[in-house]
N, C-alpha and C positions, 0 to 999 in steps of 0.2 A: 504494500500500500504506500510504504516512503514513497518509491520509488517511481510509480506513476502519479504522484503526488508532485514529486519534482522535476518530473519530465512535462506536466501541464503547467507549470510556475515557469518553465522555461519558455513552456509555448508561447504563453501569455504575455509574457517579457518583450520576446521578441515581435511579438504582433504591435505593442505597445509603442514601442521603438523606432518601428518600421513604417516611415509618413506611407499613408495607403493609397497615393495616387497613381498607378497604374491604372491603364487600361481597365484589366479585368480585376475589379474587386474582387469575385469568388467563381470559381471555374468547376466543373464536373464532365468524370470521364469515366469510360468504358474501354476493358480493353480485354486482348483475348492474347494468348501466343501459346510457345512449346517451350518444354525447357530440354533442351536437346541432349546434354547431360548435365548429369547429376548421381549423388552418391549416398547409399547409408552406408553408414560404418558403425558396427559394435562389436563386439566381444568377441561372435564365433560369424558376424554375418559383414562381407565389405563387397557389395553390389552395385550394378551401376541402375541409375533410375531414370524413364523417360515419361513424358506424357505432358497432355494439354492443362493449360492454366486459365483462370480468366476472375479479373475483377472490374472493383468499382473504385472509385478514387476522387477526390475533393477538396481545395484549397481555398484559405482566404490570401490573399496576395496583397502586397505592398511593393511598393518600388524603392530599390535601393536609390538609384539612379534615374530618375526618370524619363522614360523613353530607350532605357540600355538596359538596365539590371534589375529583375523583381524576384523577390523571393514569398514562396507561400507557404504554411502551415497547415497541414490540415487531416483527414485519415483514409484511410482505405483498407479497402474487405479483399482477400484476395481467398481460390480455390486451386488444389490443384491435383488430379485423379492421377496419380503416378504408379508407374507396375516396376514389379522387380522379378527377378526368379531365384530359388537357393533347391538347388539339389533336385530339380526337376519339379518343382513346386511354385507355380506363380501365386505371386501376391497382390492384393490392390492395398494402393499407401495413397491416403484421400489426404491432404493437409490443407486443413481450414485455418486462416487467421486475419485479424485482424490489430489496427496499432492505429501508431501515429505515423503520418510522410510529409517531408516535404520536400520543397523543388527551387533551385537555384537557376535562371533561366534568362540569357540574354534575350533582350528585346530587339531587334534588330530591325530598321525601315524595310526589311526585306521581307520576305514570306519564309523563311526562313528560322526557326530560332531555337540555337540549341541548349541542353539543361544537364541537369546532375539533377538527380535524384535518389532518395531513400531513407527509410524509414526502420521501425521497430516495433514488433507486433505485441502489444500489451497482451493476449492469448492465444495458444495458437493450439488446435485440437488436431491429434494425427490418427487416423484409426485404419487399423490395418484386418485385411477380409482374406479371409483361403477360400474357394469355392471349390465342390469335390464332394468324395467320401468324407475327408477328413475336415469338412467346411468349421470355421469359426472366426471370430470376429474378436478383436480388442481396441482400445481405443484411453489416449491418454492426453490429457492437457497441462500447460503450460504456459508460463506468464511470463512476459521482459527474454525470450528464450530465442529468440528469433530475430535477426534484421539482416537489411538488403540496402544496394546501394547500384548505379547504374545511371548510365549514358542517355542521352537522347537527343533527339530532334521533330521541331513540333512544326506541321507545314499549316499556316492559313489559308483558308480554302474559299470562307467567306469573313465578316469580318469579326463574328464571335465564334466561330467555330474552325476548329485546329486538328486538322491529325496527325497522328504522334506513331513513330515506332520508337525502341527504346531494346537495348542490352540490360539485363539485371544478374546479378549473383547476389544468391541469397543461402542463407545461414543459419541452422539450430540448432540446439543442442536438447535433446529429449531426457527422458530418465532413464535409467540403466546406460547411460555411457554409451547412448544413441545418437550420432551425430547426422545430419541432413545438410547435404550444399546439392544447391543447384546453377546452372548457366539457362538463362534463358533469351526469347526476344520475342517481343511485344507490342501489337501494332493497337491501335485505339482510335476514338474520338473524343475529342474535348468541346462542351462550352462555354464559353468566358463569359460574365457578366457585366 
């Protein structure tokens, strides 16, 4: 509880701080991709993991600079249905989370504009499924356990709406000494307000 206690005191800080004249006061986006690899690693299992992802995402923004540099605050829900296989036995690894993101994003006269991104999932649920003879299901969560970080570029298309692809590596650490990284890339849309 400290802890996402002072991760919103920080949020808040910096919204505070950050004159809000940008263009887009508050933006929303959809977005969908793969994560082409990816890894669990624990104890007796180190496999590689693929599959599709897709979330939701939302910033209030402010201009560092204006007209050049805004940075936003804000959260995002993300999914992601990944399989693995150990010993001729496939798995489904579903990892739901969500957190805080945000987005560091030149403004450019251009159509153009690119950003850093990433955030840290205040919970993240991962529940793993055998289907078979041997079918079952388990499923564990996790708080502050999780964060990502990644590239991007957002193309204007009309004048509040942006699409975006974007590279992500993302990072958790589970219980029992269960570790999750992934590489993804992820194309969306954005509205700017």
């Amino acid at each position: 509880m400290r802890k996402l206690r002072s991760v919103v005191l920080v949020a808040l800080a910096l919204l505070i701080f950050v004159p809000a004249s940008s263009y887009a006061i508050v933006d929303f986006g959809v977005y969908g991709g793969y994560s082409f690899t990816g890894k669990i690693q624990a104890d007796t299992v180190d496999k590689s993991t693929k599959g599709w992802e897709y979330g939701f995402l939302g910033h209030l923004n402010g201009s560092v600079i204006p007209m050049v540099l805004s940075v936003g605050i804000g959260g995002f829900y993300q999914k992601a249905p990944l399989k693995y296989s150990v010993s001729g036995t496939d798995f489904d690894l579903t990892k739901t989370a969500y957190g805080l993101d945000g987005i560091v994003m030149l403004e450019l006269p251009i159509i153009i504009h690119p950003y850093v991104r990433g955030g840290i999932a205040i919970n993240e649920k991962a529940k793993i499924e055998v289907s078979g003879p041997a079918a079952y299901s388990t499923s564990k969560s996790k708080k502050f356990n999780s964060y990502y970080v990644g590239l991007g570029a957002a193309f204007t298309i009309f004048p509040m709406i942006q699409l975006f692809g974007e590279y992500m590596y993302n990072t958790s650490k589970q219980e029992d000494n269960v570790d999750l990284t992934s590489n993804s890339i992820h194309v969306g849309a954005r509205l700017s307000i």
